[in-house]
Every structure is written in structure tokens, then in C-alpha cells.
N, C-alpha and C positions, 0 to 999 in steps of 0.2 A: 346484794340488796340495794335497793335504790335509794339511799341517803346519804344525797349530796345539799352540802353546804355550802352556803353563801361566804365567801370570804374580801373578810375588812376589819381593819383596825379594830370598828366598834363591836364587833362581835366575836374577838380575839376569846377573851375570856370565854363566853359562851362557848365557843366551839371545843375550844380545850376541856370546859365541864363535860362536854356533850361526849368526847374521845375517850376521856377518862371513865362514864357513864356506861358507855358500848356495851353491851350485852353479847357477851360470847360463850358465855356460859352458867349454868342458872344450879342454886346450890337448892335440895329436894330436902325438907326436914325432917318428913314422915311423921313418925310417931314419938314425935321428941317427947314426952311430956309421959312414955312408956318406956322409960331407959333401966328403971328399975326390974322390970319384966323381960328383958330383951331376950336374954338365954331362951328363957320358954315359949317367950313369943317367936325366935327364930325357927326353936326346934317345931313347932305345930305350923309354921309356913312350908318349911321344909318337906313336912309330912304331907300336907295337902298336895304340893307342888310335883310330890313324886306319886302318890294316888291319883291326880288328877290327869298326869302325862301317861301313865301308865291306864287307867281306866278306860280312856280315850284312845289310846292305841289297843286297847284288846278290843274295841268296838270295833276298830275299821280291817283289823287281822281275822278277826269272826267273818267279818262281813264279805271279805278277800277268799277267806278256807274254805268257808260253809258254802253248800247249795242249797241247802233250806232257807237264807238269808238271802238271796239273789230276787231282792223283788224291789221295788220302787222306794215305798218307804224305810226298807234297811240301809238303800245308798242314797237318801236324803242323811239318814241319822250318823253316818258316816263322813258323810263333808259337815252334818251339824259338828261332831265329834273333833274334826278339824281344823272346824273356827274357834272351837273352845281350845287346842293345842296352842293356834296363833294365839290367842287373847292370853293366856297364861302366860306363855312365854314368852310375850311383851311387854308384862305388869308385873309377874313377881321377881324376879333377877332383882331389880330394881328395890324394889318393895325389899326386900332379904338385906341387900344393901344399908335401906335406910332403919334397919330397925340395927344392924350388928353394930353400925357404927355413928348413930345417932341421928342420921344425913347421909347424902351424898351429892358427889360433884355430875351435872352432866352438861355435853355441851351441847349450846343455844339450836345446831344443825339434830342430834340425835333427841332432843329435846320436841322437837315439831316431827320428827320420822314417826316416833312414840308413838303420840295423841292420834297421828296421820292411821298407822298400824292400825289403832285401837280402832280407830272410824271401821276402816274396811271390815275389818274383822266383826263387828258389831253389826256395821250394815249387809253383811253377808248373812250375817244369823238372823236377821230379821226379814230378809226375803226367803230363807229357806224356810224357815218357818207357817211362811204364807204358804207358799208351795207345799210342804206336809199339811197344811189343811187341807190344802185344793186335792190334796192326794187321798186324803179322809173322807171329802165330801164325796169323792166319785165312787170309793168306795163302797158308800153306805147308801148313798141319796141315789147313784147312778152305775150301779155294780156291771148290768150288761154292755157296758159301754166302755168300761173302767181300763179291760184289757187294749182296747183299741186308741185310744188317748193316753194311756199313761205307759207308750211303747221305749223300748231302748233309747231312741233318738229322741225323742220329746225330754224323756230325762237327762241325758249326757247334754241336750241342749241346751237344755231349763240353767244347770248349775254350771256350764260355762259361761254362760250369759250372767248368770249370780256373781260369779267370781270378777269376769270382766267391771262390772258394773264398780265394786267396792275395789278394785284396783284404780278404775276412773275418780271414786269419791276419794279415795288415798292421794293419789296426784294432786286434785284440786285442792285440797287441803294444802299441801305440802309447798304447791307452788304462790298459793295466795299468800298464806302463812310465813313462807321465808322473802316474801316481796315487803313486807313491814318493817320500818326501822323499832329496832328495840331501844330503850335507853334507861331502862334499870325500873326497878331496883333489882339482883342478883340473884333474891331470893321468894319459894316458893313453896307456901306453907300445903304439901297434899306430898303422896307420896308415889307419884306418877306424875305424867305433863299432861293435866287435863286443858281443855279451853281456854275456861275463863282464865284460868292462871298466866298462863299464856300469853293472852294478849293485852293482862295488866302491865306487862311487862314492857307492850309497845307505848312509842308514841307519836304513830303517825293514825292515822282516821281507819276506827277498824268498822264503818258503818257497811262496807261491802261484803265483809267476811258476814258478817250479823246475815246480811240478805241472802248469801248461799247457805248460812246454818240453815236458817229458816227452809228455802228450795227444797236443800236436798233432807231435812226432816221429814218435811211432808211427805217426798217421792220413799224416801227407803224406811222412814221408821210407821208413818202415819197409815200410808196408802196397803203396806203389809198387816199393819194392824183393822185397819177396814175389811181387808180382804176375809183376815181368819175370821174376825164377828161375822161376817155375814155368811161364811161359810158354815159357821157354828151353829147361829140361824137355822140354818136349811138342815141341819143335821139334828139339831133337839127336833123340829116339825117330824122328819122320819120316824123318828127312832121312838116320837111319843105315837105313834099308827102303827107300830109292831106289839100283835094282840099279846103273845107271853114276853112275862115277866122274864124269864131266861132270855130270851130272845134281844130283849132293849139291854138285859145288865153286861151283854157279850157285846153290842156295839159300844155301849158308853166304854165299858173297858179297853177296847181300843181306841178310843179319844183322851182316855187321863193321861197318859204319859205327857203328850201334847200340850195337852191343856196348862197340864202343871208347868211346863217348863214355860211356857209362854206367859202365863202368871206368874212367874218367876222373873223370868227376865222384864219385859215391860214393866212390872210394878215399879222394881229400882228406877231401870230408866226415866218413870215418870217423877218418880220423889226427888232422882236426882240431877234430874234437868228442867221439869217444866217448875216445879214449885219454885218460888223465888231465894237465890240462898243467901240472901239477906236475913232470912227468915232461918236460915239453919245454923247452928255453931261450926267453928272448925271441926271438932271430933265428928259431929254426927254426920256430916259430908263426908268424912275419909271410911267412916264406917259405913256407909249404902254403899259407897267408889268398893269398899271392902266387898262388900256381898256379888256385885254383879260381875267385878271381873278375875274373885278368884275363888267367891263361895260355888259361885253359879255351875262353871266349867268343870267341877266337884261334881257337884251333883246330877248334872244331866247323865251320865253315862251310867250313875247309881239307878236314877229313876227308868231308863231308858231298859237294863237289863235284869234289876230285881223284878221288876212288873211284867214281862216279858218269857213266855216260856219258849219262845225260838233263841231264844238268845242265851238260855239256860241250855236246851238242850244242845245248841252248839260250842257251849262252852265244855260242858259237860262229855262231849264225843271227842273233841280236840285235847282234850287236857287230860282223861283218861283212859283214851285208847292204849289197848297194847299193840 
């Protein structure tokens, strides 16, 4: 990190505060204030942590066994399934930590990998995302066409391209983020290393980190959210010009999965980044942080294959064959 100091008599004392100050590792409180609770708060983290890894991985094993699953949108929901793997298994270890033992210690380097993690992982769900619309719109809006644009290589390219992208957003984080001198205080009321927490911590000028949040919002949270609205657009216009009623309630039904999760996730992200949280309490900040990085990843794989009768049935073929 680049903080270097001026050295002289008169700034003797400063310096040695500044040393002593040094940020090398940041204590996590969590959910202090629920110490009473812990035992059962830990046992229902636990529960979710292992439903969640486990639900997620029978999505992507279906999708690997099955040949009724071999189509576009099952190996979208499959790297979705992925990035909810990563996002869990970046947030709750931790999280389990701070509820068994009031706190935890982490240091200042795995501290920023964290937050870094969580970006990529977040900005990869939110361009898959896009792309499961774009793969709903051609479906519905542009079906004769569907097979020839949404071919093998368009997709294996589409999600290396995704991945590459939130592995780029994870570095630039990582590397801006550890070029800041930190200088306390130690402690950090959330129970994860989100942002702002973060960079209360520094104190050298975090106006450039501000100006690539902003950037890279736009490019991976905003321009994906544009993308499904207007895809969504062109799909209610369809779908309200198919004359039977059957006919509209079997397309909408293959857009709620989608829909839901995408209302799902954006909504947190918006409460828990764009509203000001000046305006929020501690608790109600750790509980939205609650929902989207370890209710969310829950649920998608629920909604994905209760609703879902290919995912039934190849559940159902794999697990009860003789």
C-alpha cells in the first residue's frame, strides 16, 4: 500500500499514532445485539447454508445427467446456480462465525478479497440474468429464429464473457481497494466486508473508488436491468396478441421463474445501495445484506425447480430409477 510518510521531529508523535492506527485487520460484530439467540440463530444459518449448497448443486448435476435439460436456458440457470454457490460461500462462513462467537477477527487483505468476491459474484448474476431475458424474449417474441441465435457457441460464449467480465470487476476492486492507506478504527459494525464499511476505515481520498462504483454500476447492475425491462416490454406486447387464454397463461409461466428472482434480487440491491443509509438503522441494513446474500441463493433453486416440470421430471428419473 502506498503510505508513505513524511519523516521529522515534528511529526514524530503523528507518525507513531498513524503506526499504531495501521489497519491490518478489522474485527466483524455481526449480530451482537442477538447473543441471546445464537444457538438457534446458528442452527437455522447452518440449515440454510447446507439447503442452499446442496439445492444448487442438484440444479447443475440435473442439468449435467439430464438430456431433457440440455437447452439454453437450463445452462443459464446452472451458472445462475453457481454464482449463488460463490455468493454463499463467501458470506456465510463468516456470518456463522459472527453469530457463535459474538464477532470475528478478519484480516484487513481477506477483508477486501471478501467484498471483491461478492462484487463478481453479484455482477455475474446480474448479466446472466439479462441474458435469461434475451433468451425468453427470442423465445416468445422470436421463436423461428430462437434456434439459430441462441446456438451452442453463442451460449458457452455469452457466459465466458460473463465470468471474464466479474472476474475484471473483482480485480479492480481488489487492486484500488488495497492501494488505500487504512488508519482505523478496527472495527466494523455488519457482518460481512461490505463497501462503505470499508472504506470508513481509510484515510486517504476514496473519491476515485466512488467514480468506478458509479462506472461499473451502470455497465453491470443498471444496463442489465435496462436490458430485462425492455425485454419484458416486448414480451407482455406478445403475449397480450395470443388470442386463447391458455395459450398467454403457458407463456407468462415460463417468465415467472425469472421474473421472481429478478424481483428478488434487484429489489434488496436497490434498498441496499441506492437509498441513502443514513436513512437506515444498523439492524435493518444487516437484515436486506441478510436477504440477498444468503436468503436469495435459498431460494432461487426452490423457485427455479418447484415451478418447473423438466426439472421435476429429471429429478424424478435420476433419483428413482432402478
Amino acid at each position: 500500500m502506498n503510505c508513505a510518510i513524511e519523516i521529522s521531529p515534528k511529526w514524530l508523535n503523528d507518525i507513531e499514532t498513524t503506526i499504531t492506527n495501521n489497519v491490518t485487520s478489522v474485527n466483524l460484530l455481526g449480530f451482537s445485539d442477538l447473543q441471546n439467540f445464537k444457538i438457534l440463530l446458528f442452527s437455522l444459518l447452518i440449515l440454510i447454508y447446507c439447503t442452499t449448497i446442496s439445492g444448487n448443486c442438484l440444479i447443475i448435476a440435473l442439468f449435467l445427467l439430464s438430456k431433457t435439460l440440455q437447452s439454453p436456458m437450463y445452462f443459464f440457470i446452472a451458472q445462475l446456480s453457481l454464482c449463488d454457490i460463490l455468493l454463499t460461500t463467501d458470506i456465510v462462513p463468516t456470518l456463522l462465525l459472527t453469530v457463535l462467537y459474538g464477532g470475528s477477527s478478519v484480516t484487513l487483505i481477506g477483508c477486501i478479497f471478501q467484498f471483491s468476491f461478492l462484487v463478481m459474484s453479484e455482477s455475474s448474476e446480474c448479466l446472466l440474468l439479462s441474458l435469461m431475458s434475451y433468451d425468453r424474449y427470442l423465445a416468445i417474441c422470436n421463436p423461428l429464429r430462437y434456434n439459430a441465435i441462441m446456438n451452442h457457441m453463442f451460449c458457452v460464449l455469452s457466459v465466458v464473457i460473463i465470468w471474464l467480465v466479474g472476474l475484471t470487476v473483482m480485480l479492480l476492486y481488489m487492486i484500488s481497494m488495497y492501494d488505500l492507506c487504512y488508519c482505523g478504527p478496527h472495527v466494523i459494525d455488519h457482518f460481512y466486508c461490505d463497501l462503505e464499511p470499508i472504506l470508513q476505515l481509510s484515510c486517504s481520498d476514496t473519491s476515485i473508488i466512488h467514480i468506478q462504483i458509479l462506472i461499473i454500476g451502470v455497465l453491470n447492475v443498471f444496463c442489465p436491468f435496462l436490458i430485462i425491462g425492455m425485454s419484458y416490454v416486448y414480451i407482455t406486447v406478445t403475449i397480450m396478441k395470443i388470442p386463447s387464454n391458455t395459450g398467454r397463461h403457458k407463456a407468462f409461466s415460463t417468465c415467472s421463474s425469472h421474473l421472481t428472482v429478478v424481483s428478488m434480487l434487484y429489489g434488496t440491491l436497490i434498498i441496499v445501495y441506492m437509498f441513502p443509509s443514513n436513512g437506515q438503522t444498523r439492524t435493518l441494513s444487516k437484515v436486506l445484506s441478510l436477504i440477498y446474500t444468503v436468503l436469495t441463493p435459498l431460494l432461487n433453486p426452490i423457485i427455479y425447480t418447484l415451478r418447473n416440470k423438466d426439472f421435476k421430471k429429471a429429478f424424478h428419473k435420476h433419483t428413482f430409477r432402478t
